[in-house]
LUMDREN-55870 format. One record per residue: residue in one letter; y, x, z of N, C-alpha, C in turn. Coordinates in steps of 0.001 Angstrom, whole numbers, plus 500000, padded with zeros to 6 digits. Layout:
<sites>
aYXZYXZYXZ ...
</sites>
This chain:
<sites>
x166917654343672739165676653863672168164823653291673297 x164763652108673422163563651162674159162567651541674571 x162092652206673377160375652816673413160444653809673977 x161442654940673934160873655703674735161376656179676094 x162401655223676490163258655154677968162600654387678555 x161032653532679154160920652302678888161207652360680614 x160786653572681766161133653906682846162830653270683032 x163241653106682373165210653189682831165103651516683133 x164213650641681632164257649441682014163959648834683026 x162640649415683496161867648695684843162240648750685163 x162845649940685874164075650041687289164995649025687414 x165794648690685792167020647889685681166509646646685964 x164905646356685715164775645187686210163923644715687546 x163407645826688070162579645820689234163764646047690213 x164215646938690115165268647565691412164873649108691608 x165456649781692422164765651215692949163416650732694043 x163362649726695325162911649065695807161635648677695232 x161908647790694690160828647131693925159599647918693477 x160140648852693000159574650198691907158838651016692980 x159472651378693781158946652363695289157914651321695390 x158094649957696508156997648996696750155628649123695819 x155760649399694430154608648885693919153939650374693292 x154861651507693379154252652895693598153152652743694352 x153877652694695956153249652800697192151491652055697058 x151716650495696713150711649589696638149772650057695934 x149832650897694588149450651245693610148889652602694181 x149484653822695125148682655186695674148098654797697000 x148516653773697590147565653003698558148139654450699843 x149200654929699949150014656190700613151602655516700607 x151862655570701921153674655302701587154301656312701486 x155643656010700862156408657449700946157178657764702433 x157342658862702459158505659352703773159857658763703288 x160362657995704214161947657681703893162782658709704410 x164217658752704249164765659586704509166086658868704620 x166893658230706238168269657722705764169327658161704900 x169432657821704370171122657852703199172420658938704205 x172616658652705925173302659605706340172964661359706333 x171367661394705820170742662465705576171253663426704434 x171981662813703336172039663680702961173781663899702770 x173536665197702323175390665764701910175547665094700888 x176719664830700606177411663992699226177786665092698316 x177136664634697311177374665194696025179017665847695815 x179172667527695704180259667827695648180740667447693595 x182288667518693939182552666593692424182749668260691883 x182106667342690382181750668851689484183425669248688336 x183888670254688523184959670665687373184318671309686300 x183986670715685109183590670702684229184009671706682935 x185325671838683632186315673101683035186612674120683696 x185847674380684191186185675445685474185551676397684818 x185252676700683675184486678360683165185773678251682220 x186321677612681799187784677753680410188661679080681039 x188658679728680677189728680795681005189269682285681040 x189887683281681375189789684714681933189374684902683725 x188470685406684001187986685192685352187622686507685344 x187648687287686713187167688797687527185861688693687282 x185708689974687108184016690040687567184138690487688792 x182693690700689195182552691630690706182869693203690319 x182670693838689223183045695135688460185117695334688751 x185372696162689133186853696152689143186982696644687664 x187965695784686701188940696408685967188147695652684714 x186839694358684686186341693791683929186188692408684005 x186461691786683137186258690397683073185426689738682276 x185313688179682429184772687353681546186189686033680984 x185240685706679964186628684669679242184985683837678822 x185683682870679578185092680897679513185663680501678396 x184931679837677261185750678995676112185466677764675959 x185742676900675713185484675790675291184960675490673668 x184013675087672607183819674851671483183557673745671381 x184561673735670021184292672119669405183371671968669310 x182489672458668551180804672149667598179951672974668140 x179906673933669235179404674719669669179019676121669153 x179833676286668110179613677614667333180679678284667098 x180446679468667077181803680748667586181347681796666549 x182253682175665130181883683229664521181997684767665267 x181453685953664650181918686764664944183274687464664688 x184178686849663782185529687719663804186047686404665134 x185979685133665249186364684798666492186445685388667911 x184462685896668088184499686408669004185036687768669417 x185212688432667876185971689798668308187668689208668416 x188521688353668138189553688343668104189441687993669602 x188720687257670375188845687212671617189024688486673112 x187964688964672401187893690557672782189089691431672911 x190107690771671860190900691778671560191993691372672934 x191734690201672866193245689278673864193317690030675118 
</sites>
């Protein structure tokens, strides 16, 4: 929706640049830059990495990661899980 992203457009049409520049002009304050070698690179996310049976810190207890279609889990589901 247009109306209410209208931030995503400017950018797409100002630049990131552009947008900073006329911040700045506009608080009459520049910002602190910070080079690009500054920061750590984004580690890549596994998105499935809770799916399964995993340890707790408790010896002899676990957790079980699921995945849901629709996001809803009855209770005889969740007890049949229990049972596994």
């Amino acid at each position: 929706n247009r109306n209410k992203a209208r931030l995503k457009y400017v950018l797409d049409a100002m630049g990131h640049d552009g947008f900073l520049k006329l911040v700045e002009e506009r608080l009459k304050t520049p910002f602190a830059r910070v080079p690009e070698e500054a920061f750590a690179p984004r580690p890549v996310a596994d998105r499935m990495a809770h799916v399964g049976v995993h340890k707790q810190k408790q010896d002899g207890l676990n957790w079980i990661g699921v995945s849901l279609t629709l996001g809803k889990i009855s209770c005889n589901q969740m007890r049949g899980l229990a049972k596994v």
